[in-house]
C-alpha positions in Angstrom: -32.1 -21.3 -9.4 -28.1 -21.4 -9.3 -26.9 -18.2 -8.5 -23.6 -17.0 -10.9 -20.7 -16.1 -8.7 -17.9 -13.9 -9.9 -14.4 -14.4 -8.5 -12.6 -11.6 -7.8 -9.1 -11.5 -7.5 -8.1 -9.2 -4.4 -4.8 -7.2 -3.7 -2.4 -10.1 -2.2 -3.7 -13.0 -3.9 -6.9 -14.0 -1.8 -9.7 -14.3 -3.6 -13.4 -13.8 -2.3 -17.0 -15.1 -4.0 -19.1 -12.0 -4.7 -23.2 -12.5 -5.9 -24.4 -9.3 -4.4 -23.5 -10.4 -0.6 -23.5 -7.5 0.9 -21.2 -8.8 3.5 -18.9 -9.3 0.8 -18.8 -5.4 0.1 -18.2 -4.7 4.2 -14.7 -7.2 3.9 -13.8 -5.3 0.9 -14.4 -2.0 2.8 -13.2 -3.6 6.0 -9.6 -4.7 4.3 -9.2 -0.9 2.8 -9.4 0.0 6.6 -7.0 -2.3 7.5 -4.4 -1.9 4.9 -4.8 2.0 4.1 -6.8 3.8 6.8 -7.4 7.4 5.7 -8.1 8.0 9.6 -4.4 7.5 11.0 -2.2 4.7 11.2 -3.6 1.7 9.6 -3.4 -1.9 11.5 -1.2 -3.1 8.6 1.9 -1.2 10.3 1.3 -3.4 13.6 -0.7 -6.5 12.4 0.0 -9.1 9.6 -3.0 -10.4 8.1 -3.5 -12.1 4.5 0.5 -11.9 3.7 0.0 -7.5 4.4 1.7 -6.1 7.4 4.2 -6.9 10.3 3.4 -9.1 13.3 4.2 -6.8 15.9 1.1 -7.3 17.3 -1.1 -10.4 18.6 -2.4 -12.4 15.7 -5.6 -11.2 14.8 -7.2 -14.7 13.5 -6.7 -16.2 16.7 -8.7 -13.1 18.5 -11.4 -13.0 15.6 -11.7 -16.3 15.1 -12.7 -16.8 19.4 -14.3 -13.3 19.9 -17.0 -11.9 19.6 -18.0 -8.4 17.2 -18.5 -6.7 20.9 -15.1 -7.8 22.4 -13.1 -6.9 19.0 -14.7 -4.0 18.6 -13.5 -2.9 22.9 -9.9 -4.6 21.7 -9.9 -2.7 18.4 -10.5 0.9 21.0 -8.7 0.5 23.8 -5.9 2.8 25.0 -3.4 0.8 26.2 -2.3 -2.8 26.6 0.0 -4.5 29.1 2.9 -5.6 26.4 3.9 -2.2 26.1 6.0 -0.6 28.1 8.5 2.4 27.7 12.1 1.5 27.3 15.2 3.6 28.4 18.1 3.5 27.0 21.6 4.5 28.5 22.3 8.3 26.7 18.7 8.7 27.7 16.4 7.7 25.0 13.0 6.8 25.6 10.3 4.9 23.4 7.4 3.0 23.8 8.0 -0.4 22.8 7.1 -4.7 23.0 9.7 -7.1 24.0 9.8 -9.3 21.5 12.5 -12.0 22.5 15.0 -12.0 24.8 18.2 -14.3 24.5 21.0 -14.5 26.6 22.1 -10.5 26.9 20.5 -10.1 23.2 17.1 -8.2 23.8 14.8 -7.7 20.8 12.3 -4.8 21.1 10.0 -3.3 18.4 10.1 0.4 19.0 6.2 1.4 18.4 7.5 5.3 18.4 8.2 4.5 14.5 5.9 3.8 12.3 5.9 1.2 10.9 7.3 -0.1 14.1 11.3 -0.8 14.3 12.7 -4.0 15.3 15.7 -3.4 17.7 18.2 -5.5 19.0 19.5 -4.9 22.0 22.2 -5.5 25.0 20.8 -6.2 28.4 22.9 -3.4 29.5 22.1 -0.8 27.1 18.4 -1.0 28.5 18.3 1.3 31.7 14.8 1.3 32.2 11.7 -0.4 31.3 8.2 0.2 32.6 4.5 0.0 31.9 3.6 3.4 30.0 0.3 5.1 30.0 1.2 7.6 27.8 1.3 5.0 24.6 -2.0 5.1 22.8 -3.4 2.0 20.9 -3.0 3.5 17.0 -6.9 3.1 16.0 -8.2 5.1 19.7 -6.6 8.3 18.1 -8.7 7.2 15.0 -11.9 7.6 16.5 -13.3 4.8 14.1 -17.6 5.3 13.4 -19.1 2.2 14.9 -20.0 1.6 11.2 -16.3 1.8 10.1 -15.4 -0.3 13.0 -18.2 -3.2 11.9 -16.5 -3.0 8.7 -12.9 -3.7 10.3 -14.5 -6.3 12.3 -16.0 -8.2 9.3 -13.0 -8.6 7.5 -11.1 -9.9 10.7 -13.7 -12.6 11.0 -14.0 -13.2 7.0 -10.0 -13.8 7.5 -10.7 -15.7 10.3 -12.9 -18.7 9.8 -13.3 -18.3 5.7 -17.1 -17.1 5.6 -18.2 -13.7 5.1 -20.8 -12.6 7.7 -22.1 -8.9 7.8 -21.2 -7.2 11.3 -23.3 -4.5 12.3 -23.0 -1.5 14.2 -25.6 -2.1 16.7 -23.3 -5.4 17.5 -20.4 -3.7 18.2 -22.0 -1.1 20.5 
């Protein structure tokens, strides 16, 4: 027997097939994580991801679409990364920030101290200082996601990913 699908039409224009699929229900829960996180900064202000957000960050189809739920889930939690590093400028002002292109004596820098982060553009010689940072936390650590919540976050990166819902569970993750 043919099963009736319903298409639902999702913020940004994607749209998903929902019968019931519970995986379907985890990518919608997943994507309100992403977008709107009611736990602290949501991905959205680092990573772009169905038209949403601002590609500060690495692009999360490539990682979900070659990682596993177990490696995402580590990547998703860790506490530091070695793009970041903590910028000085000459009058003394410090951030934590990513290089993002450097051309001739024009350095661009997103400075991750805003939120959503803040593309700068900068002389060589206004920079006094740059160095890896420890003291920068990756945004979703100080979240302290449930492995649950994190399965759901997980889901939708795949589901964006490769185009086919799968449920993710927490005992994959862990």
């Amino acid at each position: 027997m043919k099963r009736m699908l319903l298409c639902l039409l999702l913020s940004g224009g994607s749209m998903l097939m929902a019968d019931g699929d519970p995986a379907m229900t985890q990518i919608d829960r997943g994507r309100q994580w992403f977008q709107h996180s009611r736990k602290g900064v949501a991905c959205v202000a680092c990573h772009a991801l169905e038209g949403q957000g601002f590609a500060v960050g690495p692009d999360l189809t490539k990682l979900a679409s070659v990682i596993g739920p177990r490696g995402l889930a580590t990547t998703i939690q860790m506490t530091a990364t070695a793009y970041v590093q903590e910028f000085q400028l000459l009058g003394g002002r410090k951030f934590p920030g990513i290089e993002k292109e450097k051309t001739g004596e024009l350095v661009e820098v997103f400075d991750l101290g805003r939120i959503p982060a803040v593309l700068l553009k900068l002389k060589s010689s206004d920079i006094l200082s740059r160095r890896g940072t420890s003291d920068w936390c990756h945004p979703p650590t100080a979240a302290q996601y449930k492995a649950e919540e994190l399965a759901d976050i997980i889901a939708y990166l795949k589901f964006v990913a490769t185009g086919r819902p799968k449920e993710v569970s927490a005992t994959e993750i862990r």
